[in-house]
N, CA, C and O atoms as CSV, one atom per row, in Angstrom:
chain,resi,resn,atom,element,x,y,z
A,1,UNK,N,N,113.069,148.249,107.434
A,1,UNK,CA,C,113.712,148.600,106.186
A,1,UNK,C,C,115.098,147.958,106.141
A,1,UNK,O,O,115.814,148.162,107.121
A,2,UNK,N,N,115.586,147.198,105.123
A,2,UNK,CA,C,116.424,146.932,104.976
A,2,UNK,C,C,117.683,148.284,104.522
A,2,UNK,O,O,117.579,149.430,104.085
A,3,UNK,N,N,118.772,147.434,104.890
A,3,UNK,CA,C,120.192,148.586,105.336
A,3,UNK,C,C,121.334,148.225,104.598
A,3,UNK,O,O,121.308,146.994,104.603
A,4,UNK,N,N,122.414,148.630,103.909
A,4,UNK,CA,C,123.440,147.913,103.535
A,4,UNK,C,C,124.527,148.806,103.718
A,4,UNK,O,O,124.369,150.006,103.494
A,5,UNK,N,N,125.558,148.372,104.082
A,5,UNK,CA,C,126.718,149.626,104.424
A,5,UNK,C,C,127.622,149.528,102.910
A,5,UNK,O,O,127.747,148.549,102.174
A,6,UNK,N,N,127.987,150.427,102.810
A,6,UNK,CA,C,129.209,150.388,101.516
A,6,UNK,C,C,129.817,151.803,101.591
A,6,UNK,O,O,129.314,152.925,101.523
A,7,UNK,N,N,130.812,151.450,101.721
A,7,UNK,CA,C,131.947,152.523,101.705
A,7,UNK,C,C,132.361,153.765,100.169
A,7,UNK,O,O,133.185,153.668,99.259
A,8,UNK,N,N,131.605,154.551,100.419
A,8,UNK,CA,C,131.356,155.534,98.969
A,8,UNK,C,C,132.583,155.842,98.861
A,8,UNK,O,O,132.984,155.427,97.774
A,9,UNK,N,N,133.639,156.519,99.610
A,9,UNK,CA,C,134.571,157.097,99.920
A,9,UNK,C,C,135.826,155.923,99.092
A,9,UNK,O,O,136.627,156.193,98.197
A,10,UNK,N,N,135.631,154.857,99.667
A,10,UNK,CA,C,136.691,153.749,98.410
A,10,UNK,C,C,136.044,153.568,97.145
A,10,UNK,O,O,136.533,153.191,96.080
A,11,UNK,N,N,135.306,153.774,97.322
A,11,UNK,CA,C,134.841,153.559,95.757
A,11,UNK,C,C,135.080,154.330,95.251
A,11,UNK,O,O,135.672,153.943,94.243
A,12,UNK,N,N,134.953,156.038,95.292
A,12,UNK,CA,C,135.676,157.102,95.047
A,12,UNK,C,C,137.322,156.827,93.897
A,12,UNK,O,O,137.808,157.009,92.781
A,13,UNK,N,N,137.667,155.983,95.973
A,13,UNK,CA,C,139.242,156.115,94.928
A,13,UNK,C,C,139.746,154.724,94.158
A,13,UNK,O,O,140.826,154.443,93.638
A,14,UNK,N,N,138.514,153.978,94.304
A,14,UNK,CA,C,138.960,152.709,93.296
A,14,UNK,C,C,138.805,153.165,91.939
A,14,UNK,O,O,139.474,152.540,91.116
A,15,UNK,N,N,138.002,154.211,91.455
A,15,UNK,CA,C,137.486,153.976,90.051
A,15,UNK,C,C,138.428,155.250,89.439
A,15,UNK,O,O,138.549,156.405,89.847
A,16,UNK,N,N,138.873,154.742,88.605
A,16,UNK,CA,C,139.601,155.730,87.333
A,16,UNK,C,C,138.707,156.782,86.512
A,16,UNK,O,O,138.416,156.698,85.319
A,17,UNK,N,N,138.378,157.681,87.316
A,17,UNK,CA,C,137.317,158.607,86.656
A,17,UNK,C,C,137.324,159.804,87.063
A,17,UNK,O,O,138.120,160.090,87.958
A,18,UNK,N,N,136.366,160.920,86.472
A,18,UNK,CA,C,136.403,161.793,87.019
A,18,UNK,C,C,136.167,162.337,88.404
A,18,UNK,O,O,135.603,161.357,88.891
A,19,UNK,N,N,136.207,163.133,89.267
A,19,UNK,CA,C,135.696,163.085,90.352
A,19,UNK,C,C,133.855,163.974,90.034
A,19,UNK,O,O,133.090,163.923,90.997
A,20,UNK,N,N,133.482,164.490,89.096
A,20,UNK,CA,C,132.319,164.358,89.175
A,20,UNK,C,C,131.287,163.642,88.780
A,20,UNK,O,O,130.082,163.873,88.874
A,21,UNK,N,N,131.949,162.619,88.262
A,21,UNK,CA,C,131.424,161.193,87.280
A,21,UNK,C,C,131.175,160.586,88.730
A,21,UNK,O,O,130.022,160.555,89.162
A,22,UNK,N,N,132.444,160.007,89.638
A,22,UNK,CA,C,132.362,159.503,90.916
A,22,UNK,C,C,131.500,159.939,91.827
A,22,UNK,O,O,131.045,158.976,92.443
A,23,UNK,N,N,130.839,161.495,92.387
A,23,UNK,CA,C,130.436,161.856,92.970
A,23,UNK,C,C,128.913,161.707,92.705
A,23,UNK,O,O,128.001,161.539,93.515
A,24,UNK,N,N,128.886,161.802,91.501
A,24,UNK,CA,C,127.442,161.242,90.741
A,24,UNK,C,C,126.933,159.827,90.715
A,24,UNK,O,O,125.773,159.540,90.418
A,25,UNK,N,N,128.116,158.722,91.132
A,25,UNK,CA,C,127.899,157.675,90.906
A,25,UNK,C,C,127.550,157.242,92.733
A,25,UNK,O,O,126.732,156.424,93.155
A,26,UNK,N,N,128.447,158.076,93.476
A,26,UNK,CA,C,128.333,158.002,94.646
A,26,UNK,C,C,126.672,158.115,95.426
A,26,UNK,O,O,126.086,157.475,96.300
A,27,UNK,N,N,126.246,159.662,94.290
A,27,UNK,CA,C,124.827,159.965,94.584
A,27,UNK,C,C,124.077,159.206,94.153
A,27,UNK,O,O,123.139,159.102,94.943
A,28,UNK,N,N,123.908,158.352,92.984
A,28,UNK,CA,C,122.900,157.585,92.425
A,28,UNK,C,C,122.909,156.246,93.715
A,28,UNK,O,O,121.868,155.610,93.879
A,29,UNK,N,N,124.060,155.942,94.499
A,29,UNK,CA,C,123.857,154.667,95.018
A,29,UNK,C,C,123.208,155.163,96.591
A,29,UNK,O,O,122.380,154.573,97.285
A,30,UNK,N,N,123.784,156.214,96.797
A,30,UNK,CA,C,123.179,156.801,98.268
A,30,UNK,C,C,121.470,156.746,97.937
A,30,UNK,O,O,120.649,156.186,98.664
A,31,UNK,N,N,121.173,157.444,96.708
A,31,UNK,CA,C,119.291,157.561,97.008
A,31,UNK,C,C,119.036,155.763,96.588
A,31,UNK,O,O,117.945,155.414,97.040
A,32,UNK,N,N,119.491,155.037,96.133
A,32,UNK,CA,C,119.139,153.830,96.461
A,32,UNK,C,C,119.238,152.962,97.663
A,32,UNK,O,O,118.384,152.108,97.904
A,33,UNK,N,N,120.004,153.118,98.223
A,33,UNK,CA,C,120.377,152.602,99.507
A,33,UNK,C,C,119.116,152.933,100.548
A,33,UNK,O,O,118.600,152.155,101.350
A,34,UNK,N,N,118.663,154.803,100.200
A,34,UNK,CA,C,117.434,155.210,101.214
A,34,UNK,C,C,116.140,154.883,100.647
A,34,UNK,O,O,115.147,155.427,101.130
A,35,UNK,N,N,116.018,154.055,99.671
A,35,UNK,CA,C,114.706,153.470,98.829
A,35,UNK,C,C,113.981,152.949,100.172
A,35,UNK,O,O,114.579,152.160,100.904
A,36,UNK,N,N,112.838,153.348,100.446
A,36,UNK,CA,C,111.854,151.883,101.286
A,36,UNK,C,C,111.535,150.593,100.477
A,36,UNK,O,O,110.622,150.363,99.684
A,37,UNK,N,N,112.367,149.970,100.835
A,37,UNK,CA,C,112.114,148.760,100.470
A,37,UNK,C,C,110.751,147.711,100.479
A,37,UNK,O,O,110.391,146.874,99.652
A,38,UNK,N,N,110.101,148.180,101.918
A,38,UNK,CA,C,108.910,147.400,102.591
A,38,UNK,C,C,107.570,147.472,101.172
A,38,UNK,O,O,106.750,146.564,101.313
A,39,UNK,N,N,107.361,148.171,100.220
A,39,UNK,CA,C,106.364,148.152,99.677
A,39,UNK,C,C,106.521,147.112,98.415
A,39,UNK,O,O,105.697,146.960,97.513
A,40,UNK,N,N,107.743,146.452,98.564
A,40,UNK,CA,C,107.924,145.572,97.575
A,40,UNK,C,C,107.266,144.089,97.760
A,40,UNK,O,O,107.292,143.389,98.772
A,41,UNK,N,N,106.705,143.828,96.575
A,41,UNK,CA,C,106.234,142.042,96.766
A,41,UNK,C,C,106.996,141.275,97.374
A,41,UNK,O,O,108.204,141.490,97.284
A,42,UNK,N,N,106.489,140.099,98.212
A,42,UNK,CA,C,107.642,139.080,98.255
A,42,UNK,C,C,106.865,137.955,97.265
A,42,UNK,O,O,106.043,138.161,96.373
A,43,UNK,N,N,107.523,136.490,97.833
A,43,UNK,CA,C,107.053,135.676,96.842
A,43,UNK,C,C,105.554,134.822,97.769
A,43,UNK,O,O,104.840,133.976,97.232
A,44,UNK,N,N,105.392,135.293,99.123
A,44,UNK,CA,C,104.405,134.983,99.831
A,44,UNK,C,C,102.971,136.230,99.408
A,44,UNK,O,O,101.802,136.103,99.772
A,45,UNK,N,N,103.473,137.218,98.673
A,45,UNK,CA,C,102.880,138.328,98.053
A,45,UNK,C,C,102.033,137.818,96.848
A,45,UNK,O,O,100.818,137.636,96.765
A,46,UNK,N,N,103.013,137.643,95.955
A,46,UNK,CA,C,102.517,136.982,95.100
A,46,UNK,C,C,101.871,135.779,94.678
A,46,UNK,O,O,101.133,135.572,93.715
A,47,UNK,N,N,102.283,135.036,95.568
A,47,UNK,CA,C,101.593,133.703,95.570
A,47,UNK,C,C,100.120,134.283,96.483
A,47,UNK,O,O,99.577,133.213,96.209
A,48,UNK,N,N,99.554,134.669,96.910
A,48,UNK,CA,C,98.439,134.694,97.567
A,48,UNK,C,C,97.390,135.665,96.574
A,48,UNK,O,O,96.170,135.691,96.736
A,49,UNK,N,N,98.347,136.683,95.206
A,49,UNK,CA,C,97.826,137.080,94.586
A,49,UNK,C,C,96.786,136.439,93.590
A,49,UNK,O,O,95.592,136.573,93.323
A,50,UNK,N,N,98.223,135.407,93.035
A,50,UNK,CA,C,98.299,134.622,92.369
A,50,UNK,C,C,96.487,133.462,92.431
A,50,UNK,O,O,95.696,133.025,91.595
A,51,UNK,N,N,96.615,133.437,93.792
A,51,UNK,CA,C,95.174,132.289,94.302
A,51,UNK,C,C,94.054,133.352,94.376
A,51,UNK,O,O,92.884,133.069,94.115
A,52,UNK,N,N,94.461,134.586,94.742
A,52,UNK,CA,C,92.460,134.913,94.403
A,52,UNK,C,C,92.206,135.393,92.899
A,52,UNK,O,O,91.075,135.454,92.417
A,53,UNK,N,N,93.481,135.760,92.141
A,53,UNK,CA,C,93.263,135.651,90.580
A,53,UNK,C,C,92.401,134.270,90.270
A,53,UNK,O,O,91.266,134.303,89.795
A,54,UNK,N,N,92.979,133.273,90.548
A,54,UNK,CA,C,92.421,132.221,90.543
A,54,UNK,C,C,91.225,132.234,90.567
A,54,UNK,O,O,90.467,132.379,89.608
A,55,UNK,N,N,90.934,132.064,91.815
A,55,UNK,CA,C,89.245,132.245,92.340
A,55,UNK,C,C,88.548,133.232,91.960
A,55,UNK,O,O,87.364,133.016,92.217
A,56,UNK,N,N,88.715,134.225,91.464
A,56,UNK,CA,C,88.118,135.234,90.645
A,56,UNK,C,C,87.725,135.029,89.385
A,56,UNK,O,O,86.740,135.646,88.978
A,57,UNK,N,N,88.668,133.806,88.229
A,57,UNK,CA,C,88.923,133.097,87.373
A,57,UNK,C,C,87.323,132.597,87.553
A,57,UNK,O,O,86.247,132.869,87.020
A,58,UNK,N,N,87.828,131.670,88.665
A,58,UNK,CA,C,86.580,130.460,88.814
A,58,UNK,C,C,85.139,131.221,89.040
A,58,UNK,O,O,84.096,130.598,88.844
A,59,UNK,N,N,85.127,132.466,89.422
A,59,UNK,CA,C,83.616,133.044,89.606
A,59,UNK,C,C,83.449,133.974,88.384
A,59,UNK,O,O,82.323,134.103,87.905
A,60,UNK,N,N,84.244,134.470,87.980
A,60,UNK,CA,C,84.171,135.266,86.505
A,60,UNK,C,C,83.438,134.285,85.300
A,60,UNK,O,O,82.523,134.645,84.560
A,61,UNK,N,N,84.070,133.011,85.319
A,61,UNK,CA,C,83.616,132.069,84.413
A,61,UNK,C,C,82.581,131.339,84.407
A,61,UNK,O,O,82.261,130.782,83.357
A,62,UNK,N,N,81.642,131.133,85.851
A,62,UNK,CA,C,80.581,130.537,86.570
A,62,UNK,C,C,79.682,131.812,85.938
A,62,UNK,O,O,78.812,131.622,85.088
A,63,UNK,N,N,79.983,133.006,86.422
A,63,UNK,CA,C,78.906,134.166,86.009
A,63,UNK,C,C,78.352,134.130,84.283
A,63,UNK,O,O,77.192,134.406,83.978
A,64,UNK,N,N,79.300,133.781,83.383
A,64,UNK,CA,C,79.332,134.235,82.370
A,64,UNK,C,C,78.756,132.699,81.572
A,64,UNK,O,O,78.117,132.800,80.524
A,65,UNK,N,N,78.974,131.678,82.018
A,65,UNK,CA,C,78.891,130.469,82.037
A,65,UNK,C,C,77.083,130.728,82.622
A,65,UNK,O,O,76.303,130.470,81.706
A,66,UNK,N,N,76.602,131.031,83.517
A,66,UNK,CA,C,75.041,131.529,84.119
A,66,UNK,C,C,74.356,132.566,82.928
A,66,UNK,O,O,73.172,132.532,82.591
A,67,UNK,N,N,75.259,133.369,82.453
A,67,UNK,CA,C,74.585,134.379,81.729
A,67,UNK,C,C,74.392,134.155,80.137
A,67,UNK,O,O,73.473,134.737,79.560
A,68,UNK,N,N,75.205,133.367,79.496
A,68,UNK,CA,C,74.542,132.284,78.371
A,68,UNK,C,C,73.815,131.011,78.149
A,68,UNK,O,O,73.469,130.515,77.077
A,69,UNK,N,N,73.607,130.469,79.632
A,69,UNK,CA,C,72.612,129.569,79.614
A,69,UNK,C,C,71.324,130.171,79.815
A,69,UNK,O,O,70.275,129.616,79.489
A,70,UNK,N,N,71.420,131.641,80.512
A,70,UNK,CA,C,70.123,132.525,80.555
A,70,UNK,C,C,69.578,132.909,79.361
A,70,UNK,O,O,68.463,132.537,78.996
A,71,UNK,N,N,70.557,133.895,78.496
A,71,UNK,CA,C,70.209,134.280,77.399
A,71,UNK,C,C,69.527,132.978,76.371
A,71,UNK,O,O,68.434,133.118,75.821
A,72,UNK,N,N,70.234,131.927,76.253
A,72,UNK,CA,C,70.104,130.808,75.704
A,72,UNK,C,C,68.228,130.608,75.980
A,72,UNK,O,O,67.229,131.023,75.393
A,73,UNK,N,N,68.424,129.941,76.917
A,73,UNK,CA,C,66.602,129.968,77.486
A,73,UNK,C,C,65.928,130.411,76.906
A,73,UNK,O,O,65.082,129.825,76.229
A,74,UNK,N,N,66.225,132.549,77.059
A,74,UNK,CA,C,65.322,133.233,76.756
A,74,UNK,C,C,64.726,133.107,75.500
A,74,UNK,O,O,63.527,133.171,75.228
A,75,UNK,N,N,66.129,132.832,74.412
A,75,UNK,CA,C,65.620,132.845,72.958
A,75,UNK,C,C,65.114,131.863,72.652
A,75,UNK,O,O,64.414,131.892,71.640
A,76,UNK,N,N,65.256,130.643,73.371
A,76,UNK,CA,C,64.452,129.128,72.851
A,76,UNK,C,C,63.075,129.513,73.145
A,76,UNK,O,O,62.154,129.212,72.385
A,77,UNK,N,N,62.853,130.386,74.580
A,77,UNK,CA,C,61.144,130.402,74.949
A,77,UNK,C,C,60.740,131.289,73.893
A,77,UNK,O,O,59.720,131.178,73.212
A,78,UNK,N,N,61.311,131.864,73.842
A,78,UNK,CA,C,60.989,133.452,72.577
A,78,UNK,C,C,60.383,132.902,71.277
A,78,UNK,O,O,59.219,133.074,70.917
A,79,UNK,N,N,61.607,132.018,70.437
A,79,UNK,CA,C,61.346,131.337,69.464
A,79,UNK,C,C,59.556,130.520,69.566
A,79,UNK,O,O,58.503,130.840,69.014
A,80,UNK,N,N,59.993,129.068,70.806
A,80,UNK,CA,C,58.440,129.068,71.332
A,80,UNK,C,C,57.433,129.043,70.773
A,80,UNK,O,O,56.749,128.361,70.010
A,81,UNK,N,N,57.484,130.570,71.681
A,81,UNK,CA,C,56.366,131.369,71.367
A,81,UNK,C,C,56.028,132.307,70.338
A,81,UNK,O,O,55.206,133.223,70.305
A,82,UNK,N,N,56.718,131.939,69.641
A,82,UNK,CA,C,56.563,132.598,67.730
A,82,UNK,C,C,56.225,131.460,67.347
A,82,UNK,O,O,55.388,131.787,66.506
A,83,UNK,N,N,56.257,129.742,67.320
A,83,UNK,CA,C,55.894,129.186,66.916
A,83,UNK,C,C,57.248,128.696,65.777
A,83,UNK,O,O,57.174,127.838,64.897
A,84,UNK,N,N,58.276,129.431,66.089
A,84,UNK,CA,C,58.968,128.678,65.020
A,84,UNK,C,C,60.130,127.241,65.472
A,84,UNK,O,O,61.071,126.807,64.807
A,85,UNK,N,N,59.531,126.695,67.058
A,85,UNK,CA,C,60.084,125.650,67.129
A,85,UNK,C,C,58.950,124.422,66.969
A,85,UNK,O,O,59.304,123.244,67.012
């Protein structure tokens, strides 16, 4: 997990504010700081996503690309055999 130090306590007394405005601002950065970071994408994340989208692409479109040359068939033999080709 990544870590970052920052001094709440100066920040406190840098900012022209209330002290429960500050103490609030203090708290919003503390529960970020304890965020787990690790469940976040990187760009080695995404890029590997990125390629079986891909390839999923390429077999999604092969299937569907198979399943109107099927249907296709069926109705030419169909026709056929009604005699209306």
């Amino acid at each position: 997990m990544t870590t970052l130090t920052f001094d709440t306590h100066a920040l406190i007394e840098s900012l022209i504010i209330a002290k429960k405005q500050a103490e609030s601002i203090v708290r919003a950065i503390q529960s970020g700081r304890e965020m787990d970071l690790s469940n976040l994408a990187t760009k080695t994340d995404m890029a590997e996503i990125r390629m079986e989208m891909a390839q999923s692409e390429k077999r999604i479109f092969i299937a569907l690309g198979g399943s109107v040359i099927t249907t296709c068939t069926i109705i030419l033999g169909f026709l056929q055999m009604m005699g209306k080709l």
